[in-house]
Backbone as a ProteinNet text record, in pm:
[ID]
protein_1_A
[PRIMARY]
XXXXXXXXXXXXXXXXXXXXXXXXXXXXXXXXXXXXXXXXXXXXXXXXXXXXXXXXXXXXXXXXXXXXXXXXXXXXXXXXXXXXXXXXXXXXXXXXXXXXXXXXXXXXXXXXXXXXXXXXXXXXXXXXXXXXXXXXXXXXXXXXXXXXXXXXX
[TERTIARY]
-1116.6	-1253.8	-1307.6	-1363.7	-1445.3	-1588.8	-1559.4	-1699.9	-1842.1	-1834.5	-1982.1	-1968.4	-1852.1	-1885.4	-1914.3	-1857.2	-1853.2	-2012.3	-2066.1	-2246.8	-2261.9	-2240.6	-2333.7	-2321.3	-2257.7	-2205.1	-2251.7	-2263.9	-2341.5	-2462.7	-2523	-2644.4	-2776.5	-2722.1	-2781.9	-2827.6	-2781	-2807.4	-2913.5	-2987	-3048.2	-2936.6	-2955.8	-2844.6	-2744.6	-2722.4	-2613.2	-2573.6	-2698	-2670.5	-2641	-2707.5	-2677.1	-2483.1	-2444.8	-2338	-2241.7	-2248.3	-2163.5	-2216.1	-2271.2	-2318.5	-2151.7	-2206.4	-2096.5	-1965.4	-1942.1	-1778.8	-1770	-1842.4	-1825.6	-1754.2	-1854.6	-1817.2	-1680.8	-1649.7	-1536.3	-1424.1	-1435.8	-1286.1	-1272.7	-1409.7	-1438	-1514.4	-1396.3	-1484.1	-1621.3	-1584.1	-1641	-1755	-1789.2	-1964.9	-2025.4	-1951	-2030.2	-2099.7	-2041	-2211.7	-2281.3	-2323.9	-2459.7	-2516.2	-2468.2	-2531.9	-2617.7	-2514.7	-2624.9	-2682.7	-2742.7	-2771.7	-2791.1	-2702.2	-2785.4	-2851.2	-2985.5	-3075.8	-3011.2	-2950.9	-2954.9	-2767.5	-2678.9	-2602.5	-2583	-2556.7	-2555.5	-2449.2	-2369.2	-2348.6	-2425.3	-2435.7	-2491.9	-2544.4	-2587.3	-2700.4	-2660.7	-2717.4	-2665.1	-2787.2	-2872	-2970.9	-2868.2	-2938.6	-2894.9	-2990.3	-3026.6	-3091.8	-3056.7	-3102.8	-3017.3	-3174.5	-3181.6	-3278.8	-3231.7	-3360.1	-3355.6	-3320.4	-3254.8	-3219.6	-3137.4	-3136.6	-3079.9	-2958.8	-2863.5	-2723.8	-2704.3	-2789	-2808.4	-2906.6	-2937	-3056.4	-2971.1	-2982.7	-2951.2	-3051.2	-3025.3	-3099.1	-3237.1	-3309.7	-3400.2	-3479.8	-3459.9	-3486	-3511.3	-3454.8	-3453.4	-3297.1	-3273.4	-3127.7	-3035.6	-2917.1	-2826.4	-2788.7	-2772.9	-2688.7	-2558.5	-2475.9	-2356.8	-2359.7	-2494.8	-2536.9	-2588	-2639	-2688.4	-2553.8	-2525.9	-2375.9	-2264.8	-2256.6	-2212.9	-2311.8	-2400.2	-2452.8	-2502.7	-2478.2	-2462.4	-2297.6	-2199.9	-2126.7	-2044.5	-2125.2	-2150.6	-2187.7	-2318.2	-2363.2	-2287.1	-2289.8	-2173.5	-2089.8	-1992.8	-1873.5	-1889.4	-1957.2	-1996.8	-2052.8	-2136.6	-2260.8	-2122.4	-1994.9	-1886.6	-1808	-1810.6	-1708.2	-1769.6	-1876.3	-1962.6	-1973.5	-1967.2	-1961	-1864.9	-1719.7	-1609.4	-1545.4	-1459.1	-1385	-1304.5	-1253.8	-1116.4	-970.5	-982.9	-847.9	-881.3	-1033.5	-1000.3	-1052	-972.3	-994.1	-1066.8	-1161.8	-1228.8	-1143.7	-1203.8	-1142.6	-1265.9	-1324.9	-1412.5	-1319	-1325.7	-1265.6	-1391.8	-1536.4	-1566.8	-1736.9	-1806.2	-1950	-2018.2	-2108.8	-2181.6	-2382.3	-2419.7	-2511.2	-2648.4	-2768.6	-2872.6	-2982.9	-3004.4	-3089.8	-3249.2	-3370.8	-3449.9	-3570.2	-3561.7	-3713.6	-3621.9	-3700.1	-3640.8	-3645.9	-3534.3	-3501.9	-3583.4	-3688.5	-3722.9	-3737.3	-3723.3	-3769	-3659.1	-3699.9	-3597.4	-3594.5	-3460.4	-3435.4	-3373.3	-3423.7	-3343.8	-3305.7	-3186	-3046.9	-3051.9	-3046.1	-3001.6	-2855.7	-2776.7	-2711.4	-2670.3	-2648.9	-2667.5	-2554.8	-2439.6	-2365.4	-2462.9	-2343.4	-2469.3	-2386.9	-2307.5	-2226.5	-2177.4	-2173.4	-2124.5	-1991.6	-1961.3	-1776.9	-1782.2	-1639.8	-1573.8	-1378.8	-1314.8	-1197.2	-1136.6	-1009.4	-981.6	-778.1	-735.1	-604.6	-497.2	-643	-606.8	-666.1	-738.3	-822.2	-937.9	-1044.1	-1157.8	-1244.9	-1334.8	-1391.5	-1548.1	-1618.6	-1734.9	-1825.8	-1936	-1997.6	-2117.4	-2103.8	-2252.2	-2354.2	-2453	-2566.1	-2677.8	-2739.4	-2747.2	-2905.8	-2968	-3103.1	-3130.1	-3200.9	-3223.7	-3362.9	-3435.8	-3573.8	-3683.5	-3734.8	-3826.8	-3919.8	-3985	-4047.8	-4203.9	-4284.6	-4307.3	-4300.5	-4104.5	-4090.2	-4057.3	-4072	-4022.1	-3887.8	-3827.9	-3689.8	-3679.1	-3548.8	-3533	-3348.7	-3277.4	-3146.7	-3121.6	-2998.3	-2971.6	-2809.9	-2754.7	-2625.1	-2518.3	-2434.2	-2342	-2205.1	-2146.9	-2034.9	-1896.2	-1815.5	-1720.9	-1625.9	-1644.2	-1584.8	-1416.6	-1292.3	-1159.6	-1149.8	-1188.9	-1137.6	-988.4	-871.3	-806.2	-768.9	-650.6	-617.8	-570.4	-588.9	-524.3	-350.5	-263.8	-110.8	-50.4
5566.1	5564.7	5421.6	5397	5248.1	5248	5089.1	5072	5091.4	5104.4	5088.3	5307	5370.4	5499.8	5544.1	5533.5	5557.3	5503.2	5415.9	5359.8	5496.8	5487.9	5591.7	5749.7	5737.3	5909.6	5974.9	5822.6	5771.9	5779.1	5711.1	5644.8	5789.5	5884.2	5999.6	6068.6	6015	6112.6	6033.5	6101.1	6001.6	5982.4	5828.6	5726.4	5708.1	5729.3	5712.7	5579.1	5493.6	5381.1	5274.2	5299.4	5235	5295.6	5445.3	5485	5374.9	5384.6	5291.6	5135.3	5097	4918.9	4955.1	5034.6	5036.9	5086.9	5138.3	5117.4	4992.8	4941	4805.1	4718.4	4699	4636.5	4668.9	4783.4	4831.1	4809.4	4783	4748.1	4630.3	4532.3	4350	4375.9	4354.5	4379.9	4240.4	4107.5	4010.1	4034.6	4102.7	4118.1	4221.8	4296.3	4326.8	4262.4	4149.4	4023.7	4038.2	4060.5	4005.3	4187	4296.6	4423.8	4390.6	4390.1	4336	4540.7	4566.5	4643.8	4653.2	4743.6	4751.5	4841.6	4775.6	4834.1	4903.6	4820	4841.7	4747.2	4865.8	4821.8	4848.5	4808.6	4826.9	4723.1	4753.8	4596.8	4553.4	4400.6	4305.5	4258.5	4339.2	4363.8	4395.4	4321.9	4402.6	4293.2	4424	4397	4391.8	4347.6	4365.9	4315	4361.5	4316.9	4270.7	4191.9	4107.8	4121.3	4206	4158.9	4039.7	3987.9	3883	3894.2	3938.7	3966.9	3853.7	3843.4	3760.7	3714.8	3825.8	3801.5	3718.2	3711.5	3629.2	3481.2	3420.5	3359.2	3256.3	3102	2971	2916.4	2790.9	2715.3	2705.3	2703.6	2669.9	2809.3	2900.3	3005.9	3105.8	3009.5	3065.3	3181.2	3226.7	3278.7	3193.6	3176.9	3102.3	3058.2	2979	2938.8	2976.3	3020.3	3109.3	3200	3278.2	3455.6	3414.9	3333.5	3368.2	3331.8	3232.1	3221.4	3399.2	3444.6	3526.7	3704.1	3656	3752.8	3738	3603.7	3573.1	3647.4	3600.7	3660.8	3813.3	3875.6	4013.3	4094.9	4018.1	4061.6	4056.8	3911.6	3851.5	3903.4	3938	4020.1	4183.7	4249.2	4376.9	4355.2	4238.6	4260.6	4255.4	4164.4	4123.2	4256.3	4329.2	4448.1	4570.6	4586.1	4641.1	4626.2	4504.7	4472.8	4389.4	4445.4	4408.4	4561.4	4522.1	4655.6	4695.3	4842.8	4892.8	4756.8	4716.7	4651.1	4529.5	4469.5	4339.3	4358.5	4223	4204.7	4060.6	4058.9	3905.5	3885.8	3696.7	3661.8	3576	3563.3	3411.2	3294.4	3194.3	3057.2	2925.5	2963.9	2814.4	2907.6	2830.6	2844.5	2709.3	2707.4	2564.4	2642.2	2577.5	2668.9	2529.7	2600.4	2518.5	2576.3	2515.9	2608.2	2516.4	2625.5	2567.3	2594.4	2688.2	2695.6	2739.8	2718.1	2827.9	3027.3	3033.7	3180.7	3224.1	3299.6	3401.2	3529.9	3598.5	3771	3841	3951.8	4065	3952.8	3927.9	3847.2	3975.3	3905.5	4056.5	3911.6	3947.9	3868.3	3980.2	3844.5	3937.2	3871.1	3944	3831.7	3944.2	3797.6	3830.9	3737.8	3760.4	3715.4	3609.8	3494.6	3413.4	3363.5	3456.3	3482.5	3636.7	3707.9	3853.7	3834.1	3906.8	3982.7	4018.1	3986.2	4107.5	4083.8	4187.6	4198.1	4065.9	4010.7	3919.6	3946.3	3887.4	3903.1	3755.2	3672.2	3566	3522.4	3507.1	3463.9	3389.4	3398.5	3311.2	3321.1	3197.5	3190.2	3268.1	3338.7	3456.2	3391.3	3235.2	3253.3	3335.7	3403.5	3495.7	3362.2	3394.2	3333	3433.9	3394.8	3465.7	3355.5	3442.1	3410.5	3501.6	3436	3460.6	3503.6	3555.1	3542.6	3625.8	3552.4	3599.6	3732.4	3790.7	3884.4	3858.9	3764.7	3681.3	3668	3692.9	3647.8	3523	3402	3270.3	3286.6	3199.1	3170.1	3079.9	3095.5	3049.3	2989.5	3050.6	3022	3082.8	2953.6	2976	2926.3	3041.1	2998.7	3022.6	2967.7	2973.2	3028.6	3145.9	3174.4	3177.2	3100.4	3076.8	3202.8	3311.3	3409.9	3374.3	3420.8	3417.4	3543.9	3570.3	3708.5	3733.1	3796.4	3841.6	3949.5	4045.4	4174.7	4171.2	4329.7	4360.1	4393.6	4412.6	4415.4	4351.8
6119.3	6165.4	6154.8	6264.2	6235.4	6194.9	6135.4	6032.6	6127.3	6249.2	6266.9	6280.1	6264.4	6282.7	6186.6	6069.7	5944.3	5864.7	5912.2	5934.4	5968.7	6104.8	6188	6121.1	6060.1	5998.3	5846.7	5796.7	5664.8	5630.7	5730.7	5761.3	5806.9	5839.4	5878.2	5721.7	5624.9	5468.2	5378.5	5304.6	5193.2	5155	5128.2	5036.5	5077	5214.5	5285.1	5316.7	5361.8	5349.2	5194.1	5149.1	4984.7	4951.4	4999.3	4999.7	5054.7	5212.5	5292.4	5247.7	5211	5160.8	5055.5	4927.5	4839.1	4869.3	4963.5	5046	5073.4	5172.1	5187.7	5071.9	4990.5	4833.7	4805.6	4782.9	4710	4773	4916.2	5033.9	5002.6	4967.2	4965	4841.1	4731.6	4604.1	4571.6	4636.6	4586.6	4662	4697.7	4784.6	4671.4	4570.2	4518.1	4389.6	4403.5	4296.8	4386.2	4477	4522.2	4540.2	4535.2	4554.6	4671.4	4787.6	4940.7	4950.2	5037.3	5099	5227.7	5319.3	5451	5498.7	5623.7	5667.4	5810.9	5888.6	6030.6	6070.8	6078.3	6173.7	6289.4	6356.2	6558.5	6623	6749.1	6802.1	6820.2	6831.3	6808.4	6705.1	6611.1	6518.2	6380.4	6290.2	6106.9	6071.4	5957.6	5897.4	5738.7	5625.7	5465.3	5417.4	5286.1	5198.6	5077.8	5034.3	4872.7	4794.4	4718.2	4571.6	4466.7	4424.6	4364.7	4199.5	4173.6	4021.9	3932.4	3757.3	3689.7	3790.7	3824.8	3836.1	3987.7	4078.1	4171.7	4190.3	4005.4	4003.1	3960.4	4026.1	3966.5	3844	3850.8	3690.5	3712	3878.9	3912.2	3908	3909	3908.5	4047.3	4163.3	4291	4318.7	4417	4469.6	4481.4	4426.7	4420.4	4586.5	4599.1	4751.1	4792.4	4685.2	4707.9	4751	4669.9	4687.6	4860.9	4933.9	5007.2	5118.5	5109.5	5190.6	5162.5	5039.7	5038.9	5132.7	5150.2	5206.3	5352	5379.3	5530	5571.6	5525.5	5516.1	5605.1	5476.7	5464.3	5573.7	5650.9	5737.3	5876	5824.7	6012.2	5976.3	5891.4	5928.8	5940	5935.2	5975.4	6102.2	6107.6	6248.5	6357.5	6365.2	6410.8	6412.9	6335.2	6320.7	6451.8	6388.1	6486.3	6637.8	6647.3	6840.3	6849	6803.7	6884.3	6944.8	7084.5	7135.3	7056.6	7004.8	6879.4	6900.2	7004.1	7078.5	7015.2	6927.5	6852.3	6707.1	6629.7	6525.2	6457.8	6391	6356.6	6204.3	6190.7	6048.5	6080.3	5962.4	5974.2	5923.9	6004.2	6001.4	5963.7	5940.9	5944.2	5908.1	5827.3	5815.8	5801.8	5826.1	5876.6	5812.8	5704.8	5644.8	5614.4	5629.3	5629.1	5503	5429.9	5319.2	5361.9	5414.6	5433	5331.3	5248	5215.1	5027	4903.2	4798.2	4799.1	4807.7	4864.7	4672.3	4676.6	4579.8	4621.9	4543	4583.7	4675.8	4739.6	4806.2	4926.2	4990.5	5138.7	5212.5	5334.3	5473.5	5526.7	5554.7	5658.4	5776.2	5886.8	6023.7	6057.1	6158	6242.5	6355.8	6436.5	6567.1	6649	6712.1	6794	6902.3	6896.9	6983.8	7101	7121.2	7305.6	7268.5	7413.4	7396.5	7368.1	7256.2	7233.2	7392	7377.2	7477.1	7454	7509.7	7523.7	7581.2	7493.1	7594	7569.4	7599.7	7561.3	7489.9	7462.9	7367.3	7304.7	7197.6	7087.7	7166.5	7059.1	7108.2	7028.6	6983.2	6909.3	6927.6	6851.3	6853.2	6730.8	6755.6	6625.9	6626.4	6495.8	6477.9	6354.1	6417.4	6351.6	6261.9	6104.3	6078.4	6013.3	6009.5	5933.2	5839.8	5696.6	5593.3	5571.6	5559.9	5567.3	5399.6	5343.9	5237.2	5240.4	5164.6	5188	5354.7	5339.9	5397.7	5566.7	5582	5702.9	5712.6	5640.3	5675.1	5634.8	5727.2	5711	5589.5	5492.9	5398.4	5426	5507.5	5515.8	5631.8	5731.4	5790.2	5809.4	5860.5	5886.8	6047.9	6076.8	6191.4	6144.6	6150.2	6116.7	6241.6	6259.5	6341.6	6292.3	6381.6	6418.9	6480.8	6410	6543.4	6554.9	6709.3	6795.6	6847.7	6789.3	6806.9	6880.8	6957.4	7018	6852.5	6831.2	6759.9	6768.6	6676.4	6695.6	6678.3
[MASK]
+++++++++++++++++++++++++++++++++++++++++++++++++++++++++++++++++++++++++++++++++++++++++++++++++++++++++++++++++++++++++++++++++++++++++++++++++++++++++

């Protein structure tokens, strides 16, 4: 079953989503330091949420910049899982990350493919772009994740 069905099948229950977030984790144990949560997967589309707790807090007392690279991440590779055809497979190869504002409090990450997937029958690069944003609404982090689109086999 694929991850955006297994969302969709999830996602219909109280706690279904907090459920499937923690599958997530447990397939990719290292996403679970940051206890992301998601709101909204779709092609094109993956919402998550990261609360601001000790275990995600640097010296300054903001969100670590790891936690948020790790939860850019998170997102682009689901938002990526989600709107590719069964016939491909992604790896991220490259992130390119901008920290604009101090990330405090609960952040919602979007990302969003910034050319359509589609089927091809030789690799190609798919970056998803992902924004970070504070309770607020201002952007606090932003990142470019260099997607490689593969056929699967």
């Amino acid at each position: 079953m694929s991850v955006l069905a297994t969302y969709r099948r999830l996602a219909r229950w109280p706690a279904g989503r907090w459920l499937f977030s923690r599958l997530v984790c447990w397939k990719a144990p290292y996403f679970a330091s940051i206890a992301p949560r998601i709101e909204v997967l779709e092609p094109g589309r993956c919402v998550a949420t990261l609360r601001h707790r000790r275990a995600v807090t640097n010296h300054l007392g903001t969100v670590h910049a790891i936690a948020l690279c790790n939860l850019a991440e998170f997102t682009g590779g689901l938002g990526c899982d989600a709107s590719l055809p069964p016939s491909m497979r992604w790896i991220p190869k490259g992130m390119t990350v901008a920290y604009l504002k101090k990330a405090v409090g609960t952040l919602r990450a979007t990302a969003t493919p910034a050319i359509p997937p589609h089927a091809s029958q030789d690799g190609y690069d798919l970056p998803f772009e992902v924004v970070v944003e504070n309770a607020a609404g201002e952007a606090v982090f932003r990142a470019t994740i260099a997607m490689w689109v593969t056929p699967r086999g």
